[in-house]
C-alpha positions as CSV (number, residue, x, y, z in Angstrom):
1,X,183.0,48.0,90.4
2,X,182.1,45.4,92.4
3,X,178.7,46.7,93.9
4,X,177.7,47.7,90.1
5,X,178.5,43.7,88.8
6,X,176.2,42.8,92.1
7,X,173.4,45.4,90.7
8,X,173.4,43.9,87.6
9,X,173.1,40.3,88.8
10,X,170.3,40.9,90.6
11,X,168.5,42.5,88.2
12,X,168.9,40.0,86.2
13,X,167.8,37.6,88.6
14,X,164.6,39.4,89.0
15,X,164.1,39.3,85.1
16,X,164.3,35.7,85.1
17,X,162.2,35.7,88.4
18,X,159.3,37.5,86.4
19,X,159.7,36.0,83.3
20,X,159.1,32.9,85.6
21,X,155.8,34.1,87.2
22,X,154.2,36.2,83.9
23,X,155.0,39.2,85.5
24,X,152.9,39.3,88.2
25,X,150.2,41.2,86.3
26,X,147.2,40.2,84.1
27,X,147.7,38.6,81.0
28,X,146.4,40.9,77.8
29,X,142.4,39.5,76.8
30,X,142.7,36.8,74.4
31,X,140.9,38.0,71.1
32,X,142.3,35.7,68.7
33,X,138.4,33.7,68.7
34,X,136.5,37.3,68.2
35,X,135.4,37.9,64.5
36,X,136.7,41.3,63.0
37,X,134.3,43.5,61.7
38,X,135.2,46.3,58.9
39,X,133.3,49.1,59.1
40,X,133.1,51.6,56.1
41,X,131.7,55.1,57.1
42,X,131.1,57.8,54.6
43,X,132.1,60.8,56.7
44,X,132.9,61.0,60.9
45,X,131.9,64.2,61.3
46,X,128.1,63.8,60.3
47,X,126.0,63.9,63.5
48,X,123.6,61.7,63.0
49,X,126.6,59.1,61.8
50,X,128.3,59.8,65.0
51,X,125.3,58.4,67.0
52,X,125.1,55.1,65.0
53,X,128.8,54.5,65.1
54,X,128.9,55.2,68.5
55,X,126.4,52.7,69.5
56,X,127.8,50.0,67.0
57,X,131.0,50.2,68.8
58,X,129.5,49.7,72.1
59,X,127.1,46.7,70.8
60,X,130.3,45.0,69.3
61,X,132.4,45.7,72.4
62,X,133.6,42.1,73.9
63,X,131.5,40.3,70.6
64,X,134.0,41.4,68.1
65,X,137.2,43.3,66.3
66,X,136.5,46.6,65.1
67,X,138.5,48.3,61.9
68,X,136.6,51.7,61.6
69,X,137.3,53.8,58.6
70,X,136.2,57.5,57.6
71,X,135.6,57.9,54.2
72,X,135.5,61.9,54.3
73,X,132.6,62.1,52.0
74,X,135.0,60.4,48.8
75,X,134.1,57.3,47.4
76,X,137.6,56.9,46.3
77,X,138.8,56.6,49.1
78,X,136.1,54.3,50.5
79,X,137.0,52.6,47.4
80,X,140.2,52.2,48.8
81,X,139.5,51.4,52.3
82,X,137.3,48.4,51.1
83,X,140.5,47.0,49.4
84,X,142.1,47.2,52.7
85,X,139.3,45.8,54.6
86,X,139.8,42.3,52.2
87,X,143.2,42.2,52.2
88,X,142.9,42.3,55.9
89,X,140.1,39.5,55.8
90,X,137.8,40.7,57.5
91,X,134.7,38.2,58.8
92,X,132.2,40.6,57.9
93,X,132.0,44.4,56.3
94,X,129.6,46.7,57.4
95,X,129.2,49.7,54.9
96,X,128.1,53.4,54.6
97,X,128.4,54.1,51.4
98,X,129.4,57.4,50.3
99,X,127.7,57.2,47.2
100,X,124.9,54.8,47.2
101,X,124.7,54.5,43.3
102,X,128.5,52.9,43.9
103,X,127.3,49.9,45.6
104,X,127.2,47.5,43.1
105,X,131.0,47.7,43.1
106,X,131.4,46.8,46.8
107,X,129.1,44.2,46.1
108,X,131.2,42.4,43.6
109,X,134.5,42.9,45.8
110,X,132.9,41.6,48.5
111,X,131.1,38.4,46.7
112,X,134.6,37.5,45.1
113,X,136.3,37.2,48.7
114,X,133.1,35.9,49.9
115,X,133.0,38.3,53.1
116,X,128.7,38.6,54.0
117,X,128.1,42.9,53.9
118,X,125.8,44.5,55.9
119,X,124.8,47.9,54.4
120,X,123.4,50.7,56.1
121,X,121.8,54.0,56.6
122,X,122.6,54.9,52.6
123,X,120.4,52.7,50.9
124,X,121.7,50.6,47.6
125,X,119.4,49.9,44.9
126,X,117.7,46.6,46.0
127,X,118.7,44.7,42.9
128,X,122.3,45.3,44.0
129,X,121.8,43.7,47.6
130,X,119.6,41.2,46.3
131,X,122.5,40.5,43.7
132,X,124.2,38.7,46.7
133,X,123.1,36.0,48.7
134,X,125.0,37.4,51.8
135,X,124.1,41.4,51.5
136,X,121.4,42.7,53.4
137,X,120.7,46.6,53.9
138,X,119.3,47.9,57.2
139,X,118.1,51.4,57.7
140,X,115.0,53.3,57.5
141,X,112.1,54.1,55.2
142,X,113.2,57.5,53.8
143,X,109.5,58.3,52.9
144,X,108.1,58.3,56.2
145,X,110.5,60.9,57.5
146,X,109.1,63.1,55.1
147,X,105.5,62.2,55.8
148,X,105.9,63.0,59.1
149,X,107.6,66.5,58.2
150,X,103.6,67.3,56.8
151,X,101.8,65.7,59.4
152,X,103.8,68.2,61.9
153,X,103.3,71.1,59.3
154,X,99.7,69.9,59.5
155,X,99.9,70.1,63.4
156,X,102.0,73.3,63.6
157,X,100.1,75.6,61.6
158,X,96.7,74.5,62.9
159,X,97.8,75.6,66.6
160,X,99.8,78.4,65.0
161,X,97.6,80.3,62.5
162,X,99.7,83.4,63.4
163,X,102.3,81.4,61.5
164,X,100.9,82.5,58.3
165,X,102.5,85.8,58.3
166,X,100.2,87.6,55.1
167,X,97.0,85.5,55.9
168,X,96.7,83.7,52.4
169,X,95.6,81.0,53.6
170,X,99.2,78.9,52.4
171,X,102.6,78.3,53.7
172,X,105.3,79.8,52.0
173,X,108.2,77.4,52.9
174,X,112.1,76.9,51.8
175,X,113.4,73.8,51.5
176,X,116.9,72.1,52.2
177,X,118.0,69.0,50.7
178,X,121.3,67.1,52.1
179,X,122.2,66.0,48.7
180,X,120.9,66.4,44.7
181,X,121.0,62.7,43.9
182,X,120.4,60.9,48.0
183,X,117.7,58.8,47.1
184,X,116.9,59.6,51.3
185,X,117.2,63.2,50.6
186,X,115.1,63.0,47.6
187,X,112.2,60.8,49.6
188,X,112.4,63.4,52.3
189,X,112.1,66.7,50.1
190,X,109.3,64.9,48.4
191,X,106.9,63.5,50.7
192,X,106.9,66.2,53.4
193,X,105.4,68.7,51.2
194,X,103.3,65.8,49.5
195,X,102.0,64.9,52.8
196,X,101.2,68.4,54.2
197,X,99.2,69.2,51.4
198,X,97.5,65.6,51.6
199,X,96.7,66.8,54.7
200,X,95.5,69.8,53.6
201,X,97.9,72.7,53.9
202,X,98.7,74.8,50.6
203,X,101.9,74.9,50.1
204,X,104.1,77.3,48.2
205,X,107.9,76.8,47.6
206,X,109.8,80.4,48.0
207,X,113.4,80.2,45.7
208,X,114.7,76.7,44.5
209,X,115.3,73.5,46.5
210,X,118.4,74.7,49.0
211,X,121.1,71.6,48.5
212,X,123.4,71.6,51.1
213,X,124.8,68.3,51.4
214,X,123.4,67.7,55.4
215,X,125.4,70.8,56.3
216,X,125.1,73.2,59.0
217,X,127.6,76.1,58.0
218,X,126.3,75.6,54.6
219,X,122.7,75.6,55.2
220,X,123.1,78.8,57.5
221,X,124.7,80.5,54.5
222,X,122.4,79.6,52.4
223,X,119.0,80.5,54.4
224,X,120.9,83.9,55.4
225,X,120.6,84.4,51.5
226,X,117.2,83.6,51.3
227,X,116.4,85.6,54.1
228,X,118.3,88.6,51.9
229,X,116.2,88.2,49.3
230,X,112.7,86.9,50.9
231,X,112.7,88.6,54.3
232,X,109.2,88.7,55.7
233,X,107.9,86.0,53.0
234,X,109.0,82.9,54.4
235,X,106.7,81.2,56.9
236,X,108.2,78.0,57.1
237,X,111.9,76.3,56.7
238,X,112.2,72.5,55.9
239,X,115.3,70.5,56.2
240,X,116.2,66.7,55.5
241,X,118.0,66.8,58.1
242,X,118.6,68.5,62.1
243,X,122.2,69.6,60.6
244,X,120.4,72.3,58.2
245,X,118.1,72.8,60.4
246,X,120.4,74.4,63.0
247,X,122.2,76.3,60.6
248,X,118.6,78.0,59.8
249,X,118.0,78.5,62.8
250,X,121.3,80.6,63.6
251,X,120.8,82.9,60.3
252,X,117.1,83.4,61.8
253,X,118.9,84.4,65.3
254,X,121.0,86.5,63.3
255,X,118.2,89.2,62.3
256,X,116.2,88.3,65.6
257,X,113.7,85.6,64.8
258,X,113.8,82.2,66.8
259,X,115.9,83.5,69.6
260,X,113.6,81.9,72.4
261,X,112.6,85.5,73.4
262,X,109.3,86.7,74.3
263,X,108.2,88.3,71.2
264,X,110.5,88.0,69.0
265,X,109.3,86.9,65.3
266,X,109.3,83.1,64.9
267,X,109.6,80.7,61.6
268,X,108.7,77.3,62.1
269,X,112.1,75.0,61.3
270,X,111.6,71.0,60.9
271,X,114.3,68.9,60.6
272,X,115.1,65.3,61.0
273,X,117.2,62.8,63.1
274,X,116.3,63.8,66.6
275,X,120.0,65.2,67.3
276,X,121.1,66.3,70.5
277,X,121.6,69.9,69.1
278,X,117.7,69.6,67.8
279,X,116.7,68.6,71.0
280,X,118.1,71.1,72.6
281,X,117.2,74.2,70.3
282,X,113.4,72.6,70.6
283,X,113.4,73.0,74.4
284,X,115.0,76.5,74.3
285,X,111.8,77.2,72.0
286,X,114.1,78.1,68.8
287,X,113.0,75.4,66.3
288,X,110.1,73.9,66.5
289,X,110.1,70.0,65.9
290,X,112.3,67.5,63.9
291,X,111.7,63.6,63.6
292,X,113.2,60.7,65.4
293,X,115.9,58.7,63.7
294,X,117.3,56.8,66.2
295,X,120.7,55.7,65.8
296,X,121.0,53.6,68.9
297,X,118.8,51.1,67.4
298,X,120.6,51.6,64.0
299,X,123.7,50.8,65.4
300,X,122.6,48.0,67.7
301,X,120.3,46.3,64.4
302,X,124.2,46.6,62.3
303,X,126.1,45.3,65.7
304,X,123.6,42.1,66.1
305,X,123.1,41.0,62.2
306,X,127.1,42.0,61.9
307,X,127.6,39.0,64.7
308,X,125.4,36.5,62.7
309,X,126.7,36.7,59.6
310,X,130.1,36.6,60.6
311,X,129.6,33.6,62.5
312,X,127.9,31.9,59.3
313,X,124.2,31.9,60.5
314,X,121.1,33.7,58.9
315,X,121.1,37.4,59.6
316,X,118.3,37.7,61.4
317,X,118.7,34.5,63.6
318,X,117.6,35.3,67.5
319,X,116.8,38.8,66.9
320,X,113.2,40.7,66.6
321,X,114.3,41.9,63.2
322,X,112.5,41.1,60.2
323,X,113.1,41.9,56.9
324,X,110.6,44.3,54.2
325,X,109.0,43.0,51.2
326,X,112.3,43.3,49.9
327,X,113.7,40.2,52.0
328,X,116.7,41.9,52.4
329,X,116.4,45.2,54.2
330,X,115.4,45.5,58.0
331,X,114.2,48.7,58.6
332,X,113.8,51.0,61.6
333,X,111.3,53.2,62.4
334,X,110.8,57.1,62.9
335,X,108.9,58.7,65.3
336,X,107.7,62.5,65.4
337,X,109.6,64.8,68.0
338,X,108.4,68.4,69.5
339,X,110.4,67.9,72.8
């Protein structure tokens, strides 16, 4: 009994003893002075997303609080999340909208608690971020993705005139759109065809405009369809994004086109964002070029104007950023890729 009260006196002599001296370890980082930043995202699991996230995490690391939320492609639940995010009181709020045409209700949300909203990637109507003194939009110019989807149909078919499978003198192409109503999607189904015939290329659209909501699984479906119905016919696959364009890619594997090997049949497949995946399947001689989006800049642009605002100064102060014609949206640039 005695050796167990002495046990307990000592440990509570070293308790006080550490209490006394903090512990003898570090004391936790002190980021009660850091601004928070709430950041809205309309769906984790999109690739090209990941990559911007990913880099506006690291640009924020040590410069601010993060709150991350996944919308999971529901703009009620964004809805919801943004409530959250003011409640909380966030310094600043950095949105991807789910659906852009929803904007203007974040907008008034975020004006009546007075939090400064950067949006990004899905482009608002410019009216609703110029309807806000502290809104600006940063992202990218959704029509030069797609003109540089027909400058590479331009460059891929001149070097390729095998390409043209029934030598008619046109590309027969398919198309897939991320989504019906993206004004992005819609810039980029528009001006890549637009462009390759400026450029000279006649075009012909096999089947209707593929929607498949950025999606690989859902593009590969649907191209397996087409390829059902239009084997043999289809010299060319477009795709708003590198997502689709993979999933092509694997329902041409499927019946032995695009596998790399020497010989096997081949169907140019563009895409866009530059995505690991893309990369790789344009080295391994499976898809043939895709465009640059590059979300490390995205996500350092967001991280750097995010800072600003939340600190009360201009949005653009010490950066190389400048705003469009608009005055309110910074955008970054594309850049062809063929590996």
């Amino acid at each position: 009994m005695k050796k167990k009260i002495l046990a307990m006196l000592m440990a509570s002599v070293m308790v006080l003893g550490a209490t006394a001296c903090g512990g003898g370890s570090e004391p936790a980082a002190d980021t009660a002075d850091l601004p928070t930043v709430g950041v809205l995202i309309y769906k984790y699991d999109d690739t090209y997303i990941s990559t911007v996230r990913n880099a506006l995490e690291a640009a924020l690391e040590g410069k601010a609080e993060v709150i991350m939320q996944d919308g999971k492609g529901d703009q009620a639940t964004q809805n919801d999340q943004l409530d959250v995010m003011i409640e909380k009181g966030v310094d600043v709020l950095a949105v991807n909208m789910v659906d852009a045409k929803a904007a203007a209700g974040v907008v008034d949300k975020a004006k009546e608690a007075g939090i400064p909203t950067v949006f990004f990637n899905r482009e608002p109507d410019t009216e609703v971020i110029q309807s806000y003194e502290k809104a600006v939009f940063i992202g990218t110019n959704a029509a030069d993705a797609g003109k540089m989807q027909g400058d590479l149909v331009k460059k891929i078919f001149d070097a390729n005139p095998a390409y043209d499978l029934n030598g008619d003198g046109k590309v027969q192409y398919v198309m897939f759109q991320g989504e019906p109503d993206n004004p992005e999607a819609i810039a980029r189904t528009q001006y890549s065809v637009e462009q390759a015939e400026v450029n000279g290329v006649v075009m012909e659209q096999i089947g209707e405009t593929q929607v498949c909501n950025w999606d690989t699984e859902m593009a590969q479906k649907a191209m397996e369809a087409m390829l059902a119905a239009n084997e043999g016919k289809i010299e060319l696959v477009l795709a708003n994004n590198d997502g689709m364009a993979i999933g092509c890619v694997a329902a041409l594997s499927n019946i032995g086109y695009n596998t790399g090997a020497e010989g096997a049949g081949f169907i140019p497949v563009i895409g866009v964002d530059a995505t690991d995946a893309a990369k790789d399947a344009i080295a391994n001689g499976t898809m043939s070029a895709t465009v640059l989006q590059d979300g490390q800049a995205m996500g350092n642009a967001i991280a750097a104007v995010c800072v600003n605002m939340a600190a009360g100064s201009e949005a653009l102060a010490d950066t190389e950023y400048v705003f469009d014609e608009t005055g309110v949206c910074v955008r970054i640039p594309y850049a062809p890729y063929e590996g």
